[in-house]
SERO-4910 file (N, C-alpha, C, O; in steps of 0.05 Angstrom, whole numbers):
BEGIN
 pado doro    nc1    nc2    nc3   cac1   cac2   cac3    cc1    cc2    cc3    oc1    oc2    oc3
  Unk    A     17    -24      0      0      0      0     18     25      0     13     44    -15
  Unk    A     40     26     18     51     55     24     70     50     -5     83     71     -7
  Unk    A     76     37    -21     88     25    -52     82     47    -73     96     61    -87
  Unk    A     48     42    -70     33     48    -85     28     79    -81     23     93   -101
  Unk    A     29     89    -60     23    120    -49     52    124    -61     56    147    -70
  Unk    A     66    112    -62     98    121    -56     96    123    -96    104    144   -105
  Unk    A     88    107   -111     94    108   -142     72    132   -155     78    146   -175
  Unk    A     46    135   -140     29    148   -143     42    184   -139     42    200   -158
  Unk    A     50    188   -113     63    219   -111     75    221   -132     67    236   -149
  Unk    A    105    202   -136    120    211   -152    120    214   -181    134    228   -196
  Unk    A     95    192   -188     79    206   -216     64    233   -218     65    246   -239
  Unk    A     46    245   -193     42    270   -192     58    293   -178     48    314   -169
  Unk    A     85    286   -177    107    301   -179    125    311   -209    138    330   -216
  Unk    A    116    280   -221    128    288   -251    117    306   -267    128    321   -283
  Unk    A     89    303   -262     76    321   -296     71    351   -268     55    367   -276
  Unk    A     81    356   -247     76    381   -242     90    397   -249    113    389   -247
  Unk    A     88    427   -259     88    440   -269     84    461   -253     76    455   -231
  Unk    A     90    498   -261     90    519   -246     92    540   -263    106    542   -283
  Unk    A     70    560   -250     76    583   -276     64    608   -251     50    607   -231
  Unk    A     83    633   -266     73    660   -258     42    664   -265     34    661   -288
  Unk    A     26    671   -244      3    677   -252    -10    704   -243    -34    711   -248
  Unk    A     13    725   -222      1    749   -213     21    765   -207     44    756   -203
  Unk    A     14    791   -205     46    812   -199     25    832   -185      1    837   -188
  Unk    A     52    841   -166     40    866   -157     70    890   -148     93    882   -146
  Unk    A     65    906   -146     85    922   -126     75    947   -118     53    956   -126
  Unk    A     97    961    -99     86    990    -81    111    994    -85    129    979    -93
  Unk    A    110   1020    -77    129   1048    -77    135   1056    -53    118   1049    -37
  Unk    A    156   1071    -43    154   1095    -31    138   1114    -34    141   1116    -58
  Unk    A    118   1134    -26    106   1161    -33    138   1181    -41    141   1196    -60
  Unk    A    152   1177    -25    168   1207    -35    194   1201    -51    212   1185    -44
  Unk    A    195   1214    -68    210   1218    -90    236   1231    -97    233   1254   -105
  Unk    A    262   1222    -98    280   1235    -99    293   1233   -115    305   1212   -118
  Unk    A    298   1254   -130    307   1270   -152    347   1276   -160    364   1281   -143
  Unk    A    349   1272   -186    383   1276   -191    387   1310   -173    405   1315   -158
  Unk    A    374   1322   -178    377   1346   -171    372   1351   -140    383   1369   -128
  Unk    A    353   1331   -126    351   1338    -98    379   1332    -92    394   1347    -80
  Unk    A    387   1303   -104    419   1293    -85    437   1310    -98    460   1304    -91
  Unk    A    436   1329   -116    462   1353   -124    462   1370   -100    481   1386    -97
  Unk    A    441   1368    -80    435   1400    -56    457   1379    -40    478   1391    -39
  Unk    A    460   1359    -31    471   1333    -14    495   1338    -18    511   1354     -6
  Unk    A    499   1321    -37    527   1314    -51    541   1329    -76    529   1348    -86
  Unk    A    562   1323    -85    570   1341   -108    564   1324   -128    574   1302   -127
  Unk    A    548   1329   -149    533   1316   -170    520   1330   -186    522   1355   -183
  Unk    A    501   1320   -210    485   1327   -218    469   1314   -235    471   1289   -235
  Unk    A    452   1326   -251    424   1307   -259    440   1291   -290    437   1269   -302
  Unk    A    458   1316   -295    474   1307   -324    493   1276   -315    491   1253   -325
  Unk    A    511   1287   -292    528   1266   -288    519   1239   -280    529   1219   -290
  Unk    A    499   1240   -262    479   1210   -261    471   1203   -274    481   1181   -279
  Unk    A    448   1212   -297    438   1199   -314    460   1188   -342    457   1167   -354
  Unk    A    486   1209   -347    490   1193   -373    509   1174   -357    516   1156   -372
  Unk    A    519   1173   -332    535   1142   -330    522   1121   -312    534   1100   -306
  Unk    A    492   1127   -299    468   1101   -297    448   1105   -308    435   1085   -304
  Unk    A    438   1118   -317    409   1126   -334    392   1124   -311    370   1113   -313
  Unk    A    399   1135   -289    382   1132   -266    369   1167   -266    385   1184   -270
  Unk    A    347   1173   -262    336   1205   -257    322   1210   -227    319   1233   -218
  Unk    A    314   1185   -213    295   1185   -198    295   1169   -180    301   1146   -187
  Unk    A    290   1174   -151    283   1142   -141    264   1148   -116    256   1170   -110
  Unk    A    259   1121   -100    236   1124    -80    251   1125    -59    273   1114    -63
  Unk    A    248   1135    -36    259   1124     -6    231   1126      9    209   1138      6
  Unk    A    247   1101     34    224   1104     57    233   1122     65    254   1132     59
  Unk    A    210   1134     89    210   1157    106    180   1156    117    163   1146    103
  Unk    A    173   1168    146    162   1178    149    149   1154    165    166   1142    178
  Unk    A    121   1143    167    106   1116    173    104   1097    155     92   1076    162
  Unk    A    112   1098    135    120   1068    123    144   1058    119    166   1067    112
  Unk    A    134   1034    125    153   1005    136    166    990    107    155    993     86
  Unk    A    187    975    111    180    955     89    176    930     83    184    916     65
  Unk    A    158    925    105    139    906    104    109    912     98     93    897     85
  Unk    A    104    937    110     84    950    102     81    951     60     63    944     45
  Unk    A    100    960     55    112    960     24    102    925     14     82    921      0
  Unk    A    116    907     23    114    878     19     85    867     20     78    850      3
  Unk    A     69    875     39     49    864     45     24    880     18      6    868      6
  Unk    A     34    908     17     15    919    -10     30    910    -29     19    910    -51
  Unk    A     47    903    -29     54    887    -57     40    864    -64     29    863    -85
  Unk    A     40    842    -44     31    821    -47      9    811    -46      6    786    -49
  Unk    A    -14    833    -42    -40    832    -38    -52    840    -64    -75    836    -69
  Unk    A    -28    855    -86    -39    866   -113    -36    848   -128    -51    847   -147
  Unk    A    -17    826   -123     -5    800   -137    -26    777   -128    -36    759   -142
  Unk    A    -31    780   -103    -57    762    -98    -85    768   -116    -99    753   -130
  Unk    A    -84    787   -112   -119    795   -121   -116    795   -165   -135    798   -181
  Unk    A    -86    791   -171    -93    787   -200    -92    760   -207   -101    750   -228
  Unk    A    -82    749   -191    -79    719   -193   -104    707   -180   -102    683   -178
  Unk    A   -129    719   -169   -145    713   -151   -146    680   -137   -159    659   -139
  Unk    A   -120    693   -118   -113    676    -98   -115    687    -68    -99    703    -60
  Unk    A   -135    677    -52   -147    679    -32   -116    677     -5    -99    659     -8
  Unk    A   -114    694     15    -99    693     33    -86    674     37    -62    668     36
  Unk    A   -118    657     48   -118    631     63   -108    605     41   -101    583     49
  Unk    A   -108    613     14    -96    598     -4    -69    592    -12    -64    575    -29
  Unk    A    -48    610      1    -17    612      2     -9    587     11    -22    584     31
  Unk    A      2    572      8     18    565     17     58    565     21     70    544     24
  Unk    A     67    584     21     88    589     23     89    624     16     76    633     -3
  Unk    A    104    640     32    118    656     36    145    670     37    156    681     56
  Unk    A    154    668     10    190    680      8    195    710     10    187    726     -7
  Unk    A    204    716     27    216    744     29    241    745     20    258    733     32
  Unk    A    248    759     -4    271    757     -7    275    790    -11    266    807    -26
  Unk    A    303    788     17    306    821     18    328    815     43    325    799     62
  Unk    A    354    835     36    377    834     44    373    864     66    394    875     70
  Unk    A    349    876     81    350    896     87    324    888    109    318    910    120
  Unk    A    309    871    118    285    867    138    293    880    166    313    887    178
  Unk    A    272    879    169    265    905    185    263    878    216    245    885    231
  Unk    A    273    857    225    275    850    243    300    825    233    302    813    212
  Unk    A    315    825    256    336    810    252    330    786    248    342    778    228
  Unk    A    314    770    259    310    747    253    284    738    225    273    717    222
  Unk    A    282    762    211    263    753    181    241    769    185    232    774    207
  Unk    A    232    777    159    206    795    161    190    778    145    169    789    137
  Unk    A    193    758    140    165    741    122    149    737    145    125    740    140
  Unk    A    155    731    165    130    729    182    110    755    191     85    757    195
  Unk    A    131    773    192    106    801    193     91    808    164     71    821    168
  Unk    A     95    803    142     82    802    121     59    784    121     36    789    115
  Unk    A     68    759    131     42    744    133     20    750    149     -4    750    142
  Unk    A     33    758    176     17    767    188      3    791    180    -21    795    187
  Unk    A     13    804    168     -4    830    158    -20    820    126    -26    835    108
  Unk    A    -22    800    126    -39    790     99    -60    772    105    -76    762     90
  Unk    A    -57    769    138    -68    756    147    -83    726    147   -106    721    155
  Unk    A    -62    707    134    -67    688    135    -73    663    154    -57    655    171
  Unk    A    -90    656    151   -101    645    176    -91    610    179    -89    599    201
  Unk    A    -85    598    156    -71    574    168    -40    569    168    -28    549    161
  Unk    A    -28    595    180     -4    597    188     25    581    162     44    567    167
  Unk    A     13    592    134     34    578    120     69    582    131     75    596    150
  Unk    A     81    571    118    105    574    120    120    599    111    113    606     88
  Unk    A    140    615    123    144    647    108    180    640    124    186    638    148
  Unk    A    192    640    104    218    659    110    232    671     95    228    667     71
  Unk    A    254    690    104    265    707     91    290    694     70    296    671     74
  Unk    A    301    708     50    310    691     25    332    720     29    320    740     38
  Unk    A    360    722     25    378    737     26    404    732     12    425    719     18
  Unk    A    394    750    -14    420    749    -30    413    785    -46    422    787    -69
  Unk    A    406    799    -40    416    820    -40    404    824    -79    384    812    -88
  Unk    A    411    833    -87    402    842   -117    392    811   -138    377    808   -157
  Unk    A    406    793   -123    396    765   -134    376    751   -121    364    732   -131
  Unk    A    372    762    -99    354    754    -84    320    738    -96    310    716    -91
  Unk    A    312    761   -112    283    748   -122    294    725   -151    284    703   -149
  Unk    A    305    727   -167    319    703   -184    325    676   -157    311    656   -159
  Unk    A    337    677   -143    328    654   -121    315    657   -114    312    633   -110
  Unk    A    293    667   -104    267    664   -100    247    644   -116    236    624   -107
  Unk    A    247    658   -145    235    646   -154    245    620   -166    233    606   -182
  Unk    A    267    617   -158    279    588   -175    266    566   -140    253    544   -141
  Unk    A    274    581   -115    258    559    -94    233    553    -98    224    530    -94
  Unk    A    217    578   -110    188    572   -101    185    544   -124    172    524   -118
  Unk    A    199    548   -151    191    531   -168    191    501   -156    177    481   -160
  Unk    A    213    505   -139    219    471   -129    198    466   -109    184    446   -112
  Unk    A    194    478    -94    179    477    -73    153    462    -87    143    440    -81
  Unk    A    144    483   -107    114    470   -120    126    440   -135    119    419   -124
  Unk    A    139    439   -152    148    414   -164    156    395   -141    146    372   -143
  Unk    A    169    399   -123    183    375   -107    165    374    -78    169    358    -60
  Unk    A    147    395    -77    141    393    -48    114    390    -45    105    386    -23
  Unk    A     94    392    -72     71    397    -68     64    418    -58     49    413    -39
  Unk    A     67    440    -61     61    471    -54     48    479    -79     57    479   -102
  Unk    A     17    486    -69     -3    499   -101     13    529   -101     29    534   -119
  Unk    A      7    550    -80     10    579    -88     29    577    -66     26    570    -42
  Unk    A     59    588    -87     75    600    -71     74    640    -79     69    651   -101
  Unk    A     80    652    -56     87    686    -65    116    686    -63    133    672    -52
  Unk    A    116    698    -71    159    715    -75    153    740    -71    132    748    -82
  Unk    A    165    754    -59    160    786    -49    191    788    -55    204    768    -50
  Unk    A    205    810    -65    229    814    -73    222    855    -60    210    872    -72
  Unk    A    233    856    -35    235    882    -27    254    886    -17    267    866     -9
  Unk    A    266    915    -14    296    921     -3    289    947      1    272    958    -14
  Unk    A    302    961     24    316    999     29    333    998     33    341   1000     56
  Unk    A    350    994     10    375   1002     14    389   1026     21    411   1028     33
  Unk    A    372   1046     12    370   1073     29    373   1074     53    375   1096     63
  Unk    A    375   1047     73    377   1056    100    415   1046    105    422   1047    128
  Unk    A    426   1042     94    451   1032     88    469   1047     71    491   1036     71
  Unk    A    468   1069     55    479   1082     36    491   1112     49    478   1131     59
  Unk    A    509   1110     46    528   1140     57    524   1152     29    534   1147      7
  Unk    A    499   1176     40    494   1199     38    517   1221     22    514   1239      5
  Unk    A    544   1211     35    562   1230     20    584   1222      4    606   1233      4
  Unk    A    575   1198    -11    577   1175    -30    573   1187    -52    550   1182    -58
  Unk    A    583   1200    -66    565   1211    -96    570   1177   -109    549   1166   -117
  Unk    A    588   1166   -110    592   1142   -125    575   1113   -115    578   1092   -128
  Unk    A    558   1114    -94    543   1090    -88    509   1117    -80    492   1118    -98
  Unk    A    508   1126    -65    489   1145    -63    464   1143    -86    441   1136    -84
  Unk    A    481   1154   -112    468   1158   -134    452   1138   -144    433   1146   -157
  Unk    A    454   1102   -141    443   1091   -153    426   1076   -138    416   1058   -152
  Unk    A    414   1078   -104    390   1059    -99    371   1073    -94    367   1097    -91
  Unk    A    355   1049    -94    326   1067    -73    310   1043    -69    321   1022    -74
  Unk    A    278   1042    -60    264   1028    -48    242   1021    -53    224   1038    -55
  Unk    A    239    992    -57    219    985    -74    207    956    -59    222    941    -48
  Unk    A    183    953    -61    184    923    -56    158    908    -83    145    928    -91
  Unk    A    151    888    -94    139    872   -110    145    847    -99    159    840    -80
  Unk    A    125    831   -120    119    797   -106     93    794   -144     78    806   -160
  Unk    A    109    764   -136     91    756   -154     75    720   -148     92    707   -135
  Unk    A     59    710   -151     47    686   -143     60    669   -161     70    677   -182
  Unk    A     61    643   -151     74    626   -169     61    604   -159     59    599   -135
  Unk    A     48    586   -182     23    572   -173     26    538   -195     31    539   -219
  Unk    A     23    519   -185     31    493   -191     11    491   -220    -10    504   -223
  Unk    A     19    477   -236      0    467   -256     13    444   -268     32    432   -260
  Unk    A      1    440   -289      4    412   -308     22    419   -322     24    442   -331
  Unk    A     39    398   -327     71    400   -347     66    414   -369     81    432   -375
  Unk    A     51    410   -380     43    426   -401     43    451   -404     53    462   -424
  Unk    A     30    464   -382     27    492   -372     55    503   -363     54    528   -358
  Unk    A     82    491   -358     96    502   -345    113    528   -354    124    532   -376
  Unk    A    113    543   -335    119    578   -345    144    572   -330    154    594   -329
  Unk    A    159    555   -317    196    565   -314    205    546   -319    206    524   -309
  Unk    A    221    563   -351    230    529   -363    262    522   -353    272    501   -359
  Unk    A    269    533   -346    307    534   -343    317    556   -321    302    576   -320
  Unk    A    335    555   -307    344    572   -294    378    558   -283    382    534   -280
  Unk    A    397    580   -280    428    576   -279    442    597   -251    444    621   -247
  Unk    A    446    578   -242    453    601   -203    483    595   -199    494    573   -204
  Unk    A    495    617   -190    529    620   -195    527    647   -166    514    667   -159
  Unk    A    556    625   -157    567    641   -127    590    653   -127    602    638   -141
  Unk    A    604    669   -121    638    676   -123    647    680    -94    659    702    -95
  Unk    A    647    675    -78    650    698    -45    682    703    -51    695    707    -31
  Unk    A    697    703    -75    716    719    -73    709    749    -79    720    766    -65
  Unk    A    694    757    -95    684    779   -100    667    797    -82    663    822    -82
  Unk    A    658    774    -65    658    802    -41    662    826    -27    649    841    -12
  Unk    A    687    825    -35    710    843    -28    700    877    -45    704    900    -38
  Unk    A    684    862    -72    674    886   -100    651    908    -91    647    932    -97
  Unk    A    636    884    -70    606    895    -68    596    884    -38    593    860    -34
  Unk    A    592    903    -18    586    893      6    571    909     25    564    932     21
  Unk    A    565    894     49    553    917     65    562    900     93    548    882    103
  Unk    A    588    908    105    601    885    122    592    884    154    595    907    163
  Unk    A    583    869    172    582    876    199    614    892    211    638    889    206
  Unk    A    599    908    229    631    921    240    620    925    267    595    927    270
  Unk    A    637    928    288    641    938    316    644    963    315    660    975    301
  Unk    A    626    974    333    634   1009    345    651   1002    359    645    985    375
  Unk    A    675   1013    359    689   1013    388    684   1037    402    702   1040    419
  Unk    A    668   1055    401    653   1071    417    633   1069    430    619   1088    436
  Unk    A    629   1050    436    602   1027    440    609   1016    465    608    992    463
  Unk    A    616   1025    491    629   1014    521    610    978    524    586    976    526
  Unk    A    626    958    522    612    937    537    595    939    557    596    959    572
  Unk    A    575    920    560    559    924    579    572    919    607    579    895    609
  Unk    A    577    932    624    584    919    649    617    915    650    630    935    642
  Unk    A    628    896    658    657    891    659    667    866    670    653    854    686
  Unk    A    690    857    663    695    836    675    724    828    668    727    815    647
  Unk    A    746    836    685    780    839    673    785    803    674    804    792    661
  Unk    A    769    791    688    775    761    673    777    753    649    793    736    641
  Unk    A    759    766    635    750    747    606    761    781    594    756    803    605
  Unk    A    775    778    574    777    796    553    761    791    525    759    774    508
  Unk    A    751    822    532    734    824    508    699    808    500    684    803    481
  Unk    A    702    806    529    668    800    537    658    820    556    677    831    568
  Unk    A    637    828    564    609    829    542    622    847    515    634    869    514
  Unk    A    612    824    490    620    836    467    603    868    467    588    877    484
  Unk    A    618    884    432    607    910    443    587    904    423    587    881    413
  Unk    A    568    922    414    548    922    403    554    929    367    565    949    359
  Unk    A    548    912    353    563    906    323    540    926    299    521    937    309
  Unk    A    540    927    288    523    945    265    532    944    241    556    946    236
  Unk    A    515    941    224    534    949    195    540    963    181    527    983    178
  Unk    A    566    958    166    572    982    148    559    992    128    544    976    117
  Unk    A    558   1017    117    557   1023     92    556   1020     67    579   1016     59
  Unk    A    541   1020     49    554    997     28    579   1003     14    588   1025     10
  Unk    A    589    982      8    617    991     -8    623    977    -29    622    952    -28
  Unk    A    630    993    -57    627    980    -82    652    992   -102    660   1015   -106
  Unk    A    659    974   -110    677    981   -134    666    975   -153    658    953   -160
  Unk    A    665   1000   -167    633   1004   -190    651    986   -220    644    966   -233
  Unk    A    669   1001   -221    689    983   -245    683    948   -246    673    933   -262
  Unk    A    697    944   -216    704    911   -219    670    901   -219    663    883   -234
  Unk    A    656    909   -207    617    901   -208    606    904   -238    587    890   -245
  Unk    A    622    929   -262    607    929   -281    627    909   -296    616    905   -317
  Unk    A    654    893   -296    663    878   -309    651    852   -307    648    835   -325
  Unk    A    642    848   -270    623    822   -265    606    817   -284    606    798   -299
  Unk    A    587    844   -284    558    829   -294    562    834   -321    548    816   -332
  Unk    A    577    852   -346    576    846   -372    588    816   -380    583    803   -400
  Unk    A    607    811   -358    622    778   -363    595    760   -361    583    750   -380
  Unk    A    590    758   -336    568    736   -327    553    726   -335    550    703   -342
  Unk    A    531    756   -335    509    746   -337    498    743   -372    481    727   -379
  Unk    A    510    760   -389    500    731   -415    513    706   -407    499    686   -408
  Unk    A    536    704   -400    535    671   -404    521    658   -390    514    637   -400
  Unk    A    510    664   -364    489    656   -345    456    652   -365    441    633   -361
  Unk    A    451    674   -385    432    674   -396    425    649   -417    405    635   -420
  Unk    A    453    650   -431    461    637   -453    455    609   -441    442    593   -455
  Unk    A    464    599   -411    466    581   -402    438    560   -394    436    536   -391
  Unk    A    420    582   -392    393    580   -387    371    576   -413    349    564   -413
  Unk    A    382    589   -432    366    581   -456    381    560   -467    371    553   -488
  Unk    A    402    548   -462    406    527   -480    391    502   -461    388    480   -473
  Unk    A    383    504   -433    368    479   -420    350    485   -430    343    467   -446
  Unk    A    339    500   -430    312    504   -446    305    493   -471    282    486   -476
  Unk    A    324    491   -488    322    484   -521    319    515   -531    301    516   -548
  Unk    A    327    532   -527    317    570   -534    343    575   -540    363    565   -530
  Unk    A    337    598   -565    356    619   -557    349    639   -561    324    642   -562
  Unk    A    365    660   -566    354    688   -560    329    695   -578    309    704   -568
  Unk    A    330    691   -607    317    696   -625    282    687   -615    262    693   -627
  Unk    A    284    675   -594    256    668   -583    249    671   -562    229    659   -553
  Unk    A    261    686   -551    249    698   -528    234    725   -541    238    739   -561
  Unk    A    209    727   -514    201    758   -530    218    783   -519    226    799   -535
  Unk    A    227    788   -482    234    813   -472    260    803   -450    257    785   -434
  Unk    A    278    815   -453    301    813   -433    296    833   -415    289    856   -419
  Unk    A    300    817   -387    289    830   -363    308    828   -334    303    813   -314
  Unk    A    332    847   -337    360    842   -318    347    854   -296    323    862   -298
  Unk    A    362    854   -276    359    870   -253    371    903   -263    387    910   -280
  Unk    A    354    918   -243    356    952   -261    380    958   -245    375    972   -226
  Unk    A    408    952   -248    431    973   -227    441    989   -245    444   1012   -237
  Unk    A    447    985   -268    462   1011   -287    443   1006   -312    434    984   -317
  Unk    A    438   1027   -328    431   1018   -354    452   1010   -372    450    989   -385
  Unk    A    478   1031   -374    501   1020   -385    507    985   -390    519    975   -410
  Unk    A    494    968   -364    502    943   -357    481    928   -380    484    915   -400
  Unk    A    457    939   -367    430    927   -387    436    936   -421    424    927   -441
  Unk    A    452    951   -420    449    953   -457    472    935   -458    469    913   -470
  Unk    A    503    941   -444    511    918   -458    509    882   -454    526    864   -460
  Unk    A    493    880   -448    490    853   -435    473    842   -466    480    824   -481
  Unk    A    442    866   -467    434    859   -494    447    864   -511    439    853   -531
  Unk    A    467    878   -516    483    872   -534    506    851   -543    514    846   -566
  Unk    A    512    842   -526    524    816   -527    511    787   -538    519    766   -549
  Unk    A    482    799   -527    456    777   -532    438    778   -555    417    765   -558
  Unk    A    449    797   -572    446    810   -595    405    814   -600    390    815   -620
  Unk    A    401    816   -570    380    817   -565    369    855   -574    380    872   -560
  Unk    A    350    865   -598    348    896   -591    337    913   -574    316    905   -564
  Unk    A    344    935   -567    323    953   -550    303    951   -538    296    949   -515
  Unk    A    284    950   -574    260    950   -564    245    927   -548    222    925   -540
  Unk    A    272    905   -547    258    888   -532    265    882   -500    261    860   -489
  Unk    A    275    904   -490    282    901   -471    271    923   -447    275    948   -450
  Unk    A    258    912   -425    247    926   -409    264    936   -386    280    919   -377
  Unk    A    264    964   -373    269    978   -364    257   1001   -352    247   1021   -363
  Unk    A    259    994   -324    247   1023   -313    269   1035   -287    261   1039   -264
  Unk    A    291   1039   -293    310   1051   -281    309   1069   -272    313   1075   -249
  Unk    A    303   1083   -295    304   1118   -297    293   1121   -270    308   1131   -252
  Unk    A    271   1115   -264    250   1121   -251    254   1116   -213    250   1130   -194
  Unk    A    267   1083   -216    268   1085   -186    289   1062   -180    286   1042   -166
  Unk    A    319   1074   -197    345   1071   -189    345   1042   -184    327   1028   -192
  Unk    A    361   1035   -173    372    996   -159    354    994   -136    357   1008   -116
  Unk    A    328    972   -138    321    972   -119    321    942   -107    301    930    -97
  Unk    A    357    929   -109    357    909   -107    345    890   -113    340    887   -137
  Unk    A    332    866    -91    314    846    -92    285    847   -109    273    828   -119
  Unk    A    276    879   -110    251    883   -115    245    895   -150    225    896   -164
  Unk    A    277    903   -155    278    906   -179    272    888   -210    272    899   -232
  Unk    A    268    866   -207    268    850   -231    219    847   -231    204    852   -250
  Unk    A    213    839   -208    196    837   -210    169    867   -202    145    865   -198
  Unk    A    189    895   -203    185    915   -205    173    919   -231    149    918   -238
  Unk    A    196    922   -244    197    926   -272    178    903   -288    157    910   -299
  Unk    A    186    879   -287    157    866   -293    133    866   -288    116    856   -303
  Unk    A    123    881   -257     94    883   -259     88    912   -275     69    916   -291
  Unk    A    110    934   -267    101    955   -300     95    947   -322     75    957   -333
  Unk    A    110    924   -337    109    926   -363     78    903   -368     69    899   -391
  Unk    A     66    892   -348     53    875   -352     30    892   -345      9    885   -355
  Unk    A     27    918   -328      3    933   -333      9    952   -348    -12    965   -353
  Unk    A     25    959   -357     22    984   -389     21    961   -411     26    966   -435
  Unk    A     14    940   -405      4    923   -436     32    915   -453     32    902   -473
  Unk    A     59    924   -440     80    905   -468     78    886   -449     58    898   -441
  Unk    A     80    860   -428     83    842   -431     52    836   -428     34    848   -416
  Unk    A     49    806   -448     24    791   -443     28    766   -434     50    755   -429
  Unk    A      8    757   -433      1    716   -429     23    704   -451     33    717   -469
  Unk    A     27    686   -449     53    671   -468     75    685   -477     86    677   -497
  Unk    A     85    707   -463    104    722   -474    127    702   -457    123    696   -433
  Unk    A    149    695   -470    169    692   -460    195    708   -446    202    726   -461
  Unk    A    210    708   -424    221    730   -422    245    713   -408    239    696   -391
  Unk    A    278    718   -418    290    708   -399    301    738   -378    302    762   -382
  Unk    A    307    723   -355    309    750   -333    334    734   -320    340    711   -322
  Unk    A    348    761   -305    380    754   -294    374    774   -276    362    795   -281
  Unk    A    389    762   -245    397    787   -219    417    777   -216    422    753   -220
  Unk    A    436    801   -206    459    798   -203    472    819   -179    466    843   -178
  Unk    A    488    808   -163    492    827   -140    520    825   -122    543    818   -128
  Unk    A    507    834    -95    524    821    -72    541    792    -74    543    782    -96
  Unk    A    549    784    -61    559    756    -54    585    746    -62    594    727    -48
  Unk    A    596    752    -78    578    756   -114    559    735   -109    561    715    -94
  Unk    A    539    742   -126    518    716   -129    505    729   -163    506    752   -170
  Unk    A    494    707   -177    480    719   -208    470    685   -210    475    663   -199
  Unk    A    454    694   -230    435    671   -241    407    680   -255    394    700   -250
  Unk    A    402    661   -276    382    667   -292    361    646   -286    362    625   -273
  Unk    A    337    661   -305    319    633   -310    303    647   -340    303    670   -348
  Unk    A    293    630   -349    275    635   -381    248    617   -371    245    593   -367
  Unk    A    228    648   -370    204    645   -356    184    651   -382    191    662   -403
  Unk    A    162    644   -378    137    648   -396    108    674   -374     92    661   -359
  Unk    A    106    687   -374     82    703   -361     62    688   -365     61    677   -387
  Unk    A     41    681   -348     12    666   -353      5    646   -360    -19    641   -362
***
C-alpha cells in the first residue's frame, strides 16, 4: 500500500508544473530627484543619468515600513492571480534589508493575514535575491507539493547608503513587488530553465560588512574574560567598486543567460523581452548587446526608481505587464545579479 502511495506521488510530482500567474508592487510616496541629491552631494542630474540612466528614485520615510511595502505588494499580486490569503501556501521574502533581525516574512504574513499559518521565511541574497526566490518557489511547487507559492522581492537600501557617497548614493532606492507562483500541469509550465552561480571571492567588490563600534562601552565589565560582554556590532555602509561590479555582470550574466536558454532548447531569437535586474543601464544595454537581443525588446524602468535590489526585476515586470507590453505567453529570460557575488538566470513564460 505505502508502494503504491509512494509510485502514485511521484507520478504527480512528474507532470507538475508551475507558472507566474500574478504581480504586484508598491512604492515609496516620496521621491527623490538627480537634482535633490546635487543639494547633498556634489553631482548632478547630467552626471547621473549619462553614467546610470538613473533620474529618480523612491525612499522610505516617514510611517511606512517595508513590510508594510511587501504586504501591499503582495496583496496586488494576490488579487490578479485571484488567490485567496488563506490559499498561500508558502511565503518568500527575499530582501537583504528586513526590518527584524531574525526575518520579516513572518510580519508580512501576518499583515496578509493568513489564517492557516503557512510557512514564510526570509530569502537573502541582495540584488539576486528574487531570481532565487523564484527558482525555490519553483521547487517547492514541483518537489514539495506547494499549489500557491508568493515571492516578495523588497529592499531599502537607502537605509545603508552613505549619503556622502556621490559614487554608491546615486544609484539605490526602495521598492518592494511579489509575484504568485502557482503549480499546474507539465504542459502549462511557465519556468522552463534557470542557472545560479556564487563567487564569495568577489565580495570584497560589493558589500555591506558587519563592524564593531568601538565607541560602543561593553555592557558591564569583567577583567577576567577579555573582550566580553562583546560590544554592540552594526553594519557598514555599502561599499562598491563600481568598475570591478560592471566587469562582473557584462562577463556573467549573458553567459548565465546563454546558459539557461540552452536547458531550455531557446535561444535568443525566441524569447520575447530581456528583463536584468535595473543597477546601471550601461550594464543592461551591454549585456543585450552581447545577446544581440534589440532595445526595443528590452524592459526597463530605471530611470524612474534607481537599484532597488531584490525588488527590482519583478518591479519592472509588474510595470510592463500593466502598461500592456508584456502579455500571457510572452516569454522572457530574466537575470539578478549582486552582492555575494551571487548571479543567475531563469527563461520564464508570463501566464
Amino acid at each position: 500500500m505505502l508502494l503504491m502511495f509512494l509510485l502514485v506521488y511521484q507520478e504527480f510530482l512528474v507532470n507538475r508544473g508551475c507558472k507566474l500567474v500574478g504581480c504586484g508592487s508598491a512604492v515609496p510616496k516620496l521621491q527623490i530627484s538627480n537634482d535633490d541629491l546635487s543639494k547633498i552631494v556634489e553631482t548632478s542630474d547630467e552626471w547621473i543619468s549619462t553614467r546610470t540612466g538613473i533620474r529618480n528614485r523612491r525612499i522610505l520615510s516617514g510611517e511606512e515600513s517595508l513590510v508594510g511595502l511587501a504586504a501591499e505588494a503582495a496583496r496586488k499580486a494576490l488579487q490578479m492571480a485571484n488567490v485567496d490569503p488563506d490559499d498561500v501556501d508558502l511565503i518568500l521574502m527575499c530582501t537583504s534589508t528586513p526590518e527584524d533581525l531574525f526575518g520579516s516574512a513572518p510580519q508580512v504574513q501576518r499583515a496578509l493575514g493568513c489564517s492557516r499559518s503557512p510557512l514564510s521565511y526570509d530569502i537573502t541574497a541582495a540584488c539576486s535575491g528574487f531570481m532565487l526566490g523564484l527558482v525555490s518557489a519553483a521547487c517547492h511547487v514541483r518537489g514539495g507539493g506547494f499549489q500557491n507559492v508568493l515571492v516578495i522581492g523588497a529592499d531599502a537600501l537607502s537605509r545603508f547608503v552613505d549619503w556622502t557617497d556621490r559614487g554608491t548614493c546615486i544609484l539605490f532606492g526602495d521598492a518592494a513587488a511579489a509575484v504568485v507562483v502557482q503549480a499546474c500541469d507539465s504542459e502549462e509550465d511557465g519556468v522552463f530553465s534557470f542557472d545560479l552561480h556564487s563567487d564569495g571571492e568577489g565580495a570584497r567588490h560589493l558589500s555591506a560588512s558587519l563592524r564593531h563600534d568601538e565607541t560602543d562601552a561593553a555592557i558591564g565589565s569583567n577583567d577576567a574574560v577579555t573582550g566580553f560582554p562583546p560590544r554592540r556590532p552594526s553594519y557598514a555602509h555599502i561599499n562598491m567598486n563600481g568598475k570591478e561590479v560592471f566587469r562582473f555582470a557584462v562577463r556573467s550574466v549573458p553567459q548565465s543567460i546563454e546558459a539557461a536558454l540552452k536547458k531550455a532548447g531557446l535561444n535568443g531569437s525566441n524569447i520575447d523581452w530581456l528583463l536584468l535586474h535595473q543597477a546601471n543601464q550601461r550594464i543592461i544595454d551591454a549585456v543585450a548587446t552581447r545577446l544581440e537581443i534589440p532595445s526595443e525588446r528590452v524592459l526597463s524602468n530605471l530611470a524612474n526608481y534607481g537599484n532597488t535590489s531584490a525588488a527590482s526585476i519583478p518591479l519592472a515586470l509588474d510595470e510592463a505587464i500593466q502598461s500592456g507590453k508584456v502579455k500571457p505567453g510572452h516569454i522572457i529570460a530574466t537575470s539578478g545579479f549582486g552582492a555575494g557575488l551571487t548571479w543567475g538566470s531563469s527563461i520564464i513564460r508570463w501566464g
